[in-house]
PAMI-496635 format. One record per residue (C-alpha): residue number from 1; chain; x, y, z; residue in three letters. Coordinates in Angstrom, 3 decimals, always signed. Layout:
MIBA    n  chain        xx        yy        zz  res
MIBA  NUM      A         X         Y         Z  ALA
...
REM end
This chain:
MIBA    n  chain        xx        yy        zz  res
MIBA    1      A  -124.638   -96.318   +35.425  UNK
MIBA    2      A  -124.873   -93.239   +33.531  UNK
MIBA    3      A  -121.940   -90.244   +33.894  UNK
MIBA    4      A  -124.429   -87.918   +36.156  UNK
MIBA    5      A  -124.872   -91.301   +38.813  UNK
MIBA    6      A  -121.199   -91.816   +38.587  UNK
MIBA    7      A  -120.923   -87.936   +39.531  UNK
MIBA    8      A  -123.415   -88.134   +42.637  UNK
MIBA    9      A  -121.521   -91.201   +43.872  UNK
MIBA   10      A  -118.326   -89.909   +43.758  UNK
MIBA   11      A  -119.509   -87.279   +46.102  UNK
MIBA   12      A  -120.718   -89.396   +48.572  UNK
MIBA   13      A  -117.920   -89.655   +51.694  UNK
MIBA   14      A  -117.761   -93.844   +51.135  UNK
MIBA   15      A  -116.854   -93.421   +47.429  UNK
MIBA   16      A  -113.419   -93.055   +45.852  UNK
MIBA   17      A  -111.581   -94.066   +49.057  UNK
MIBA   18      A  -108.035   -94.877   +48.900  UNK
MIBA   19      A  -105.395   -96.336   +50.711  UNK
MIBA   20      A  -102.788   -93.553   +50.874  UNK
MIBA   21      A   -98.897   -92.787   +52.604  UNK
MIBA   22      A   -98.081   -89.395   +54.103  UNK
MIBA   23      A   -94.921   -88.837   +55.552  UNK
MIBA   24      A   -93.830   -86.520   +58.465  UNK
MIBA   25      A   -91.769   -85.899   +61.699  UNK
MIBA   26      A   -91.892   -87.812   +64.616  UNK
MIBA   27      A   -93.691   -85.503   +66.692  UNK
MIBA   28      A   -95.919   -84.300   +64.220  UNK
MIBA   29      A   -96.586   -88.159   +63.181  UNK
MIBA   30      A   -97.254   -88.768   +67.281  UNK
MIBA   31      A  -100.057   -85.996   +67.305  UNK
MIBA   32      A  -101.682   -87.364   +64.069  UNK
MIBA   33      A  -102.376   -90.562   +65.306  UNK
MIBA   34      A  -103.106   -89.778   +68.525  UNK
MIBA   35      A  -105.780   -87.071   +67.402  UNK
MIBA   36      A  -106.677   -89.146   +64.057  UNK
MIBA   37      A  -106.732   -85.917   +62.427  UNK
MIBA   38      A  -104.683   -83.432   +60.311  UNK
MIBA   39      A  -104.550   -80.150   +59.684  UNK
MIBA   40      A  -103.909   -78.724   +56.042  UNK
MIBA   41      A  -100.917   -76.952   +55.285  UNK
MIBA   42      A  -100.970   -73.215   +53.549  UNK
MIBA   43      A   -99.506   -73.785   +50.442  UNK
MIBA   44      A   -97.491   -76.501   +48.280  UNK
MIBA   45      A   -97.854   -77.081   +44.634  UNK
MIBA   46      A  -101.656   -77.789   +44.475  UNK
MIBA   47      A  -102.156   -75.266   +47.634  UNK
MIBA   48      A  -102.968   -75.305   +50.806  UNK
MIBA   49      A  -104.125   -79.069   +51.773  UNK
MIBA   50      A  -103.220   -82.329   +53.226  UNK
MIBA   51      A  -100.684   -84.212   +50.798  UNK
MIBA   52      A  -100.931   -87.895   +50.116  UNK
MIBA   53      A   -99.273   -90.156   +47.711  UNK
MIBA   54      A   -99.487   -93.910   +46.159  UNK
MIBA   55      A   -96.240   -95.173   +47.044  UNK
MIBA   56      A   -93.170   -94.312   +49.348  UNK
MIBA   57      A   -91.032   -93.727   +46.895  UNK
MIBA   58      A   -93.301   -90.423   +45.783  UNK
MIBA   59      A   -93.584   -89.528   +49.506  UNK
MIBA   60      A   -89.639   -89.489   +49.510  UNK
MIBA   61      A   -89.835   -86.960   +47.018  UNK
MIBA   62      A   -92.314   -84.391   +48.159  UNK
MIBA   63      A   -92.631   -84.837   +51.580  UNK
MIBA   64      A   -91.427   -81.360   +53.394  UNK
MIBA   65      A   -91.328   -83.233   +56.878  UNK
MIBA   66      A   -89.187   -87.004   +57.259  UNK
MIBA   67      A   -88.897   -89.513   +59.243  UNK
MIBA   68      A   -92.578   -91.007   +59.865  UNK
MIBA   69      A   -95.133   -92.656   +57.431  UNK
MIBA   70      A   -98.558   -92.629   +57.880  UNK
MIBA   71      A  -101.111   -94.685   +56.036  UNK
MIBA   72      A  -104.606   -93.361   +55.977  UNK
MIBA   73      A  -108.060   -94.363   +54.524  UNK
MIBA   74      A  -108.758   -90.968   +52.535  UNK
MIBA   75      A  -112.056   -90.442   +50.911  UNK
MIBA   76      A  -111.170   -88.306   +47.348  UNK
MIBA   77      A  -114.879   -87.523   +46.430  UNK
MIBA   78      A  -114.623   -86.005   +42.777  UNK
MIBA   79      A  -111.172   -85.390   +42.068  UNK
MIBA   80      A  -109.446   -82.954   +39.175  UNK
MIBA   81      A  -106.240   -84.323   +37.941  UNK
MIBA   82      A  -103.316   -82.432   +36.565  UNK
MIBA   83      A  -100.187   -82.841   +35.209  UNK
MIBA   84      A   -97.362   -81.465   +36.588  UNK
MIBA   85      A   -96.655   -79.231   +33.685  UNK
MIBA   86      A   -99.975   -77.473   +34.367  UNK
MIBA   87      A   -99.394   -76.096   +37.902  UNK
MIBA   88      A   -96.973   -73.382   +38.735  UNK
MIBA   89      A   -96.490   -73.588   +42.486  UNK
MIBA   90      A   -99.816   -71.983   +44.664  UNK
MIBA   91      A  -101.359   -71.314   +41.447  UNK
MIBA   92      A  -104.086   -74.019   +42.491  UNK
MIBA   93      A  -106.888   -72.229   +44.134  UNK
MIBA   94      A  -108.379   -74.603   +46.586  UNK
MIBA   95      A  -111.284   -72.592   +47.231  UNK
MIBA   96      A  -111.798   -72.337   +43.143  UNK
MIBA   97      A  -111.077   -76.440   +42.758  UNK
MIBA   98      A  -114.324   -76.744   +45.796  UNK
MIBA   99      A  -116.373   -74.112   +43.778  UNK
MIBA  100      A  -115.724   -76.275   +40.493  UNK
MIBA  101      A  -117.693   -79.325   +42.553  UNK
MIBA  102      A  -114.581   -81.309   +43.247  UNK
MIBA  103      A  -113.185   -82.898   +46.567  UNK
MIBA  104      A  -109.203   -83.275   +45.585  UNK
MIBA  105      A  -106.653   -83.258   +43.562  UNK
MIBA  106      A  -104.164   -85.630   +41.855  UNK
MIBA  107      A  -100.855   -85.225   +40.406  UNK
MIBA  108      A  -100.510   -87.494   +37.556  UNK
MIBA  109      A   -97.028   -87.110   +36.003  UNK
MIBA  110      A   -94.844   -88.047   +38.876  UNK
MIBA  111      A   -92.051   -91.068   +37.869  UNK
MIBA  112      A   -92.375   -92.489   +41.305  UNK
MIBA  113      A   -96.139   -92.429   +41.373  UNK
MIBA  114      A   -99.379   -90.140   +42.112  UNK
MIBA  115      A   -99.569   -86.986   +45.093  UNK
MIBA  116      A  -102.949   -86.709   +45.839  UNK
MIBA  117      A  -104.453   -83.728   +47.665  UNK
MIBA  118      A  -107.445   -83.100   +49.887  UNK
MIBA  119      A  -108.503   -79.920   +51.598  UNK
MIBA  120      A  -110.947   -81.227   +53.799  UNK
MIBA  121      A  -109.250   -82.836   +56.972  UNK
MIBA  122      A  -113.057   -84.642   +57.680  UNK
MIBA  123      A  -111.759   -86.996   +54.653  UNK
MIBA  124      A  -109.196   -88.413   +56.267  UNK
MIBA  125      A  -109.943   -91.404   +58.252  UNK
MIBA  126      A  -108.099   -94.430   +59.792  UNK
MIBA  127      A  -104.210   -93.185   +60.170  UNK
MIBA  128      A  -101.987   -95.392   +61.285  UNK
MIBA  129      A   -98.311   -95.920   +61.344  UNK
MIBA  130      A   -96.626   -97.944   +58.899  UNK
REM end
């Protein structure tokens, strides 16, 4: 498959999908599931978006809001990585990383694992509780 076919796939809303943990309040957690949607947040290191990791253990450490965890089916399309020692906090443009053709973001130099970011809620599908 040449680079350009990988490129058009990853684009497509059933590619790239990952299994990923987002934690939150209790309340907050109770009107995710219920509405099987969330809404981004305004800012955060990588901007305004809807936060993700790979394992608990990096949720632990970034999460704003504890208590809950959430596992969701979340569908990265085309996704920009950075290390950590790239991004000063809301220096990320969301709108810019869209404009650049990509669907997310991933934060690669955590100890605990990856924080992944999307900033379109329609790529978020399946959340349950863990």
């Amino acid at each position: 498959m040449s680079r350009l076919s990988q490129r058009k796939d990853s684009n497509k809303p059933n590619k790239n999908r990952r299994s990923l943990i987002h934690q939150t309040d209790v309340k907050s957690a109770e009107a995710i599931v219920r509405s099987q949607r969330f809404n981004p947040g305004t800012g955060g290191l990588y901007g305004g978006g809807i936060y993700f990791a790979n394992t608990i253990e990096a949720c632990d450490g970034k999460a704003l809001h504890k208590g809950v965890y959430l596992i969701a089916d979340v569908y990265l399309g085309r996704t920009k990585a950075f290390k950590k020692s790239e991004v000063v906090k809301n220096a990320v443009d969301p709108q810019k990383i869209l404009s650049e053709g990509y669907h997310s973001v991933v934060g690669t130099k955590m100890k605990t694992g990856r924080e992944f970011v999307v900033y379109d809620p329609d790529r978020v599908k399946n959340i349950k509780y863990i």
